[in-house]
C-alpha positions as CSV (number, residue, x, y, z in Angstrom):
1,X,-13.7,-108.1,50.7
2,X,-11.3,-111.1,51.2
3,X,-9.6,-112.9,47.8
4,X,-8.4,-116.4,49.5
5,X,-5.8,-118.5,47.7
6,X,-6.2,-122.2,48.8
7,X,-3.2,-124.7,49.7
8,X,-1.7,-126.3,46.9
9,X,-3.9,-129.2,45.6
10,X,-6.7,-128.0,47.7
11,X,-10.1,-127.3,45.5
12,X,-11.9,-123.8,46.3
13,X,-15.2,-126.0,47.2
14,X,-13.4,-126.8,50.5
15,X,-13.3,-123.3,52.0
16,X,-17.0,-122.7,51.4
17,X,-17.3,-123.4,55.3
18,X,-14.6,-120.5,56.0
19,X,-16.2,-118.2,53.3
20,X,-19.8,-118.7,55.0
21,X,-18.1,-118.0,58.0
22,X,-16.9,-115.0,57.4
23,X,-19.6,-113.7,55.4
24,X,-21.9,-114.2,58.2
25,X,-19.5,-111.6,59.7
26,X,-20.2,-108.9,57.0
27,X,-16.8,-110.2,54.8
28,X,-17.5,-110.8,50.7
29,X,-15.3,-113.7,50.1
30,X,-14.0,-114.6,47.1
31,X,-12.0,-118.3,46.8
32,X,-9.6,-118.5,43.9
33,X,-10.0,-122.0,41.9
34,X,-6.3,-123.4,41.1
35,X,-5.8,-124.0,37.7
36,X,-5.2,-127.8,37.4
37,X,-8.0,-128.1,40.4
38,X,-11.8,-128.6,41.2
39,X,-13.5,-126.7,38.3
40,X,-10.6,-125.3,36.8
41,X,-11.4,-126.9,32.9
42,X,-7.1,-127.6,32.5
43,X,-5.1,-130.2,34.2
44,X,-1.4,-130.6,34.8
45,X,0.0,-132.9,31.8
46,X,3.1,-133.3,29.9
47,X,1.7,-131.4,27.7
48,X,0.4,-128.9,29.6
49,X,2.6,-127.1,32.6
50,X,2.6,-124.1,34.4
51,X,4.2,-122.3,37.4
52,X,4.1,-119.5,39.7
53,X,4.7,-116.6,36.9
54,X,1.1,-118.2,35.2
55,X,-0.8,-118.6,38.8
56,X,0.9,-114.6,39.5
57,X,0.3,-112.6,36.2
58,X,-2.4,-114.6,34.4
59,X,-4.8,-116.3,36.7
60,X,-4.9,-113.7,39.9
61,X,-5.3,-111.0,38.2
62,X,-8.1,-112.5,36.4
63,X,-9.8,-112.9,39.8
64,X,-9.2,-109.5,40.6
65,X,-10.7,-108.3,37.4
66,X,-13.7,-110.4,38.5
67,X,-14.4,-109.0,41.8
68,X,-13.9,-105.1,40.5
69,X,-16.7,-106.1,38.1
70,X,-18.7,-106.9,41.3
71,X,-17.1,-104.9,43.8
72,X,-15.6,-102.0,41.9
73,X,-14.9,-99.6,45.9
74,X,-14.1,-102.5,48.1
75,X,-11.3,-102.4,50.7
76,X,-9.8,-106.1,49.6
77,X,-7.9,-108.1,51.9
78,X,-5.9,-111.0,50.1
79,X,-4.9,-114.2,52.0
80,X,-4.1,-117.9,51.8
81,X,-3.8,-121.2,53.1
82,X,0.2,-123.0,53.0
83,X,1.1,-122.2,49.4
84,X,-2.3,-119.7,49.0
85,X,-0.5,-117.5,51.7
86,X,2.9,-117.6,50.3
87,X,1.1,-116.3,46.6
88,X,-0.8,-114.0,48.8
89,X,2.4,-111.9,49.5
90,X,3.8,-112.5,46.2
91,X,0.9,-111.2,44.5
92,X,0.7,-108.2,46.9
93,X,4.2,-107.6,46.1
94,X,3.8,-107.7,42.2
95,X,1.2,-105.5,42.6
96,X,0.6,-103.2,45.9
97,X,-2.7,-101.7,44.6
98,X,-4.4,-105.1,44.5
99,X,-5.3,-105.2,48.5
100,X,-4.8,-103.1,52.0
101,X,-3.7,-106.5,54.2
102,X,-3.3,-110.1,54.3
103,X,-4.3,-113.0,56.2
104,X,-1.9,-116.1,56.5
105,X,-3.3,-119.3,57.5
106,X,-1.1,-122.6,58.2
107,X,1.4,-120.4,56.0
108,X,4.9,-120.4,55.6
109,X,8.2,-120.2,53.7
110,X,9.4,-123.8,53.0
111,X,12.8,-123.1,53.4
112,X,14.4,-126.0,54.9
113,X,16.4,-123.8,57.6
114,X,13.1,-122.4,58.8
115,X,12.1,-125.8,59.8
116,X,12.9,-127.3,63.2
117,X,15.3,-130.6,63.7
118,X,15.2,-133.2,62.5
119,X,12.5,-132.9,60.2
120,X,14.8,-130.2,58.1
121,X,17.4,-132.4,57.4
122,X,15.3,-134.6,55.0
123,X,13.4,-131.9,53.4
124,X,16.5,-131.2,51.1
125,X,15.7,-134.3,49.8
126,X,12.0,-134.2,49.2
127,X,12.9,-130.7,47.6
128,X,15.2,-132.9,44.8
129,X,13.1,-135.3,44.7
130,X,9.8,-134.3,43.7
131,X,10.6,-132.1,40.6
132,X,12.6,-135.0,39.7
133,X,9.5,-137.3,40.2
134,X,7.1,-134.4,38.0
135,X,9.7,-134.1,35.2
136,X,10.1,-137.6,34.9
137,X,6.0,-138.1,34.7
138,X,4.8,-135.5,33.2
139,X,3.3,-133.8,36.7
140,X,3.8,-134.7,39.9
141,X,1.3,-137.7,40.9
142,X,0.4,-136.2,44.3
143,X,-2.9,-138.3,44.9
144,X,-0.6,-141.0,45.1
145,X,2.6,-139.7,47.0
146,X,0.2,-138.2,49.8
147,X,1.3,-134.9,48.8
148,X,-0.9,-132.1,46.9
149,X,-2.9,-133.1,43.7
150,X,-1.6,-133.3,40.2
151,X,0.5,-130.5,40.3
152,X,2.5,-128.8,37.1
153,X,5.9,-129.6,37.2
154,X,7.0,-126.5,37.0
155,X,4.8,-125.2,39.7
156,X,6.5,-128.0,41.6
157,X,10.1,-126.7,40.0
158,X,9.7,-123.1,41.7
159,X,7.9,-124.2,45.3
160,X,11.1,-126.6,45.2
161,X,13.4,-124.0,44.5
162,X,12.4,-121.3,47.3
163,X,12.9,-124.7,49.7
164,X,16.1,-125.4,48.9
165,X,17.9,-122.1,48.5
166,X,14.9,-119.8,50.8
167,X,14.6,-117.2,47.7
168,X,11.4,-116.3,45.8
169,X,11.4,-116.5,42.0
170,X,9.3,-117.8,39.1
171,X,10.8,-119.3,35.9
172,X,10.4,-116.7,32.9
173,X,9.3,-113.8,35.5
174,X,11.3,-110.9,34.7
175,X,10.7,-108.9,38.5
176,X,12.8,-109.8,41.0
177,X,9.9,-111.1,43.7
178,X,12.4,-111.0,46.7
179,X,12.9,-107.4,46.3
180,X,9.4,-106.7,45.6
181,X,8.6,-108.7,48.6
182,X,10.7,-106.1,51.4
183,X,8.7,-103.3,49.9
184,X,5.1,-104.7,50.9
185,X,4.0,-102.7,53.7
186,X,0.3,-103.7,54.0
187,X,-0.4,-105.4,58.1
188,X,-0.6,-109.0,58.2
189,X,-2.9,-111.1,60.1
190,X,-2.0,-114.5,61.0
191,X,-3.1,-117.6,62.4
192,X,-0.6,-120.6,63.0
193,X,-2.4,-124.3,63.9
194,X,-0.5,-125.3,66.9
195,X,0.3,-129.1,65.6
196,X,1.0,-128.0,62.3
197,X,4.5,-129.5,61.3
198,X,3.9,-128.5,57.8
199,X,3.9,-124.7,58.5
200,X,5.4,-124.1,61.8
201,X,5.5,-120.4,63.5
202,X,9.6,-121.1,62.4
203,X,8.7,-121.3,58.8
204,X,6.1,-118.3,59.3
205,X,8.5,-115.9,61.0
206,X,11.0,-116.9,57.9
207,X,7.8,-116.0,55.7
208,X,7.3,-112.5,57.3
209,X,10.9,-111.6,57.6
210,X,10.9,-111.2,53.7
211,X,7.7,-108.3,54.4
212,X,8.2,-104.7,55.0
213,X,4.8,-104.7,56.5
214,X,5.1,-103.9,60.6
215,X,6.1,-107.0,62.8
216,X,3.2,-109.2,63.4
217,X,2.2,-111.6,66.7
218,X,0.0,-114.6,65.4
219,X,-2.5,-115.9,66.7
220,X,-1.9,-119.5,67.7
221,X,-4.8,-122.2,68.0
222,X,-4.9,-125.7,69.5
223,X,-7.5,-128.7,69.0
224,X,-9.3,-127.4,72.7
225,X,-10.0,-123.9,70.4
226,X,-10.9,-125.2,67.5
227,X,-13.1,-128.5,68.1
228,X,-11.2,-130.1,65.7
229,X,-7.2,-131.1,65.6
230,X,-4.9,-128.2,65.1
231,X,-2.5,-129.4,62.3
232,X,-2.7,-128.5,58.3
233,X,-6.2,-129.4,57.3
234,X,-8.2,-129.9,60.0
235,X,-9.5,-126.1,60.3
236,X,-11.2,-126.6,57.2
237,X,-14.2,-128.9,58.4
238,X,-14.6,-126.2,61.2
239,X,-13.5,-123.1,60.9
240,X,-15.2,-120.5,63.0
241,X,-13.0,-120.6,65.6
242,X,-10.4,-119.4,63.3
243,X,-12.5,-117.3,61.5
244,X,-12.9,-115.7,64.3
245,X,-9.3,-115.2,65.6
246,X,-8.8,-113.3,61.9
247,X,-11.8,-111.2,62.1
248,X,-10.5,-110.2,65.8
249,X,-6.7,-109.3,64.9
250,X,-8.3,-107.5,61.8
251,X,-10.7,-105.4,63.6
252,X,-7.8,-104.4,66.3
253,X,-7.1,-101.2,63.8
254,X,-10.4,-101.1,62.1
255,X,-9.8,-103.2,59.0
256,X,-12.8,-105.3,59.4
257,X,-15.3,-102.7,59.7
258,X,-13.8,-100.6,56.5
259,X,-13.9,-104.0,54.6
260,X,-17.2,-105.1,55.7
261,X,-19.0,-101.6,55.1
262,X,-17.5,-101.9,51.5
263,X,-18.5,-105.1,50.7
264,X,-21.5,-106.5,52.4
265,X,-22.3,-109.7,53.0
266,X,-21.7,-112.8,50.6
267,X,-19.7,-116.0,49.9
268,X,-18.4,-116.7,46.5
């Protein structure tokens, strides 16, 4: 049984195609709605805000209460897309009893060091910037920057924060997440899109550093693998190929077969 966290901005409507994917594999799939997104019933106002201690403590562990009603002796497997991924591990690192492995799509720490020249020199700024530009509106306007959704100002406050200084925290969460972070042990699977300048293997390695889990290769994909162009987003419209490469680094020590014997067959 998978729990997948989508990018940030990204409805959960949009990895149906993945979740039918892998279901058709024998994986249950469960795809976490954002609040603020698709048919989450809040949005992101200024009177209404939220960040990573709400999404961590409130909302995920609502969708794992959800899928113990229905799955109550699943192995789980907890991944993510970009920011999904990044939640993945902080999650799993809040609380280790919630899955036995994760899967990291287009994922990585947005630390501006992790990212290759010249591109990181301007990210400081973006990382100044846009909780400025939330503050100052309410949320951040990201239909109309070209960058996420309406997003929560404070999400946008602690993403921001882990760019610019390359730490881990959530306003008003008491546990210290880096720490919690070296202590995950669980394997990781990963997938990096080969023209992905948003999450590039450099930003992933700076991802998994933070992990106690073993040392992971990923599995890179290009447009010839996938049928579709290998950046951010494109996976999404056609993502067996990928699907596959996850389901083949899982099933390397077993993982998919425990899973899918656990948890049948279905897409929710």
């Amino acid at each position: 049984m998978l729990l997948w966290l989508p990018a940030l901005g990204v409805a959960a409507k949009h990895y149906l195609p993945f979740a039918d994917a892998l279901a058709l594999e024998g994986v249950a799939v469960y795809v976490h709605e954002w609040r603020g997104h698709g048919s989450s019933d809040l949005r992101a106002s200024r009177d209404r805000d939220w960040g990573y201690r709400e999404l961590l403590t409130l909302d995920l562990p609502a969708s794992e209460a959800a899928i113990s009603a229905d799955l109550p002796a699943a192995t789980r497997l907890i991944g993510g897309h970009s920011l999904g991924g990044q939640l993945a591990c902080c999650r799993l690192a809040l609380s280790p009893e919630s899955a036995q492995r994760i899967w990291l799509v287009a994922s990585g720490a947005p630390y501006w060091r992790a990212f290759p020249a010249p591109r990181r020199l301007l990210l400081p700024l973006a990382y100044r910037f846009l909780p400025w530009l939330a503050f100052r509106r309410g949320a951040l306007p990201g239909r109309a920057i070209g960058f996420g959704g309406t997003e929560a100002r404070s999400l946008i406050r602690d993403w921001a924060r882990t760019g610019l200084a390359g730490r881990y925290a959530a306003a008003g969460l008491d546990a210290d997440l880096e720490a919690a972070l070296a202590k995950v042990t669980a394997p990781v699977d990963a997938v990096l899109l080969r023209d992905d300048w948003l999450a590039p293997a450099s930003s992933l390695r700076f991802l998994l550093s933070k992990l106690g889990a073993p040392g992971t290769a990923p599995t890179t994909l290009g447009a010839e693998a996938l049928g579709v162009p290998a950046d951010h987003f494109s996976w999404m419209r056609q993502p067996e190929a990928l699907a596959e490469a996850l389901l083949d680094e899982a099933g390397r020590d077993g993982a998919l077969q425990a899973a899918a014997a656990s948890s049948g067959s279905s897409a929710r």
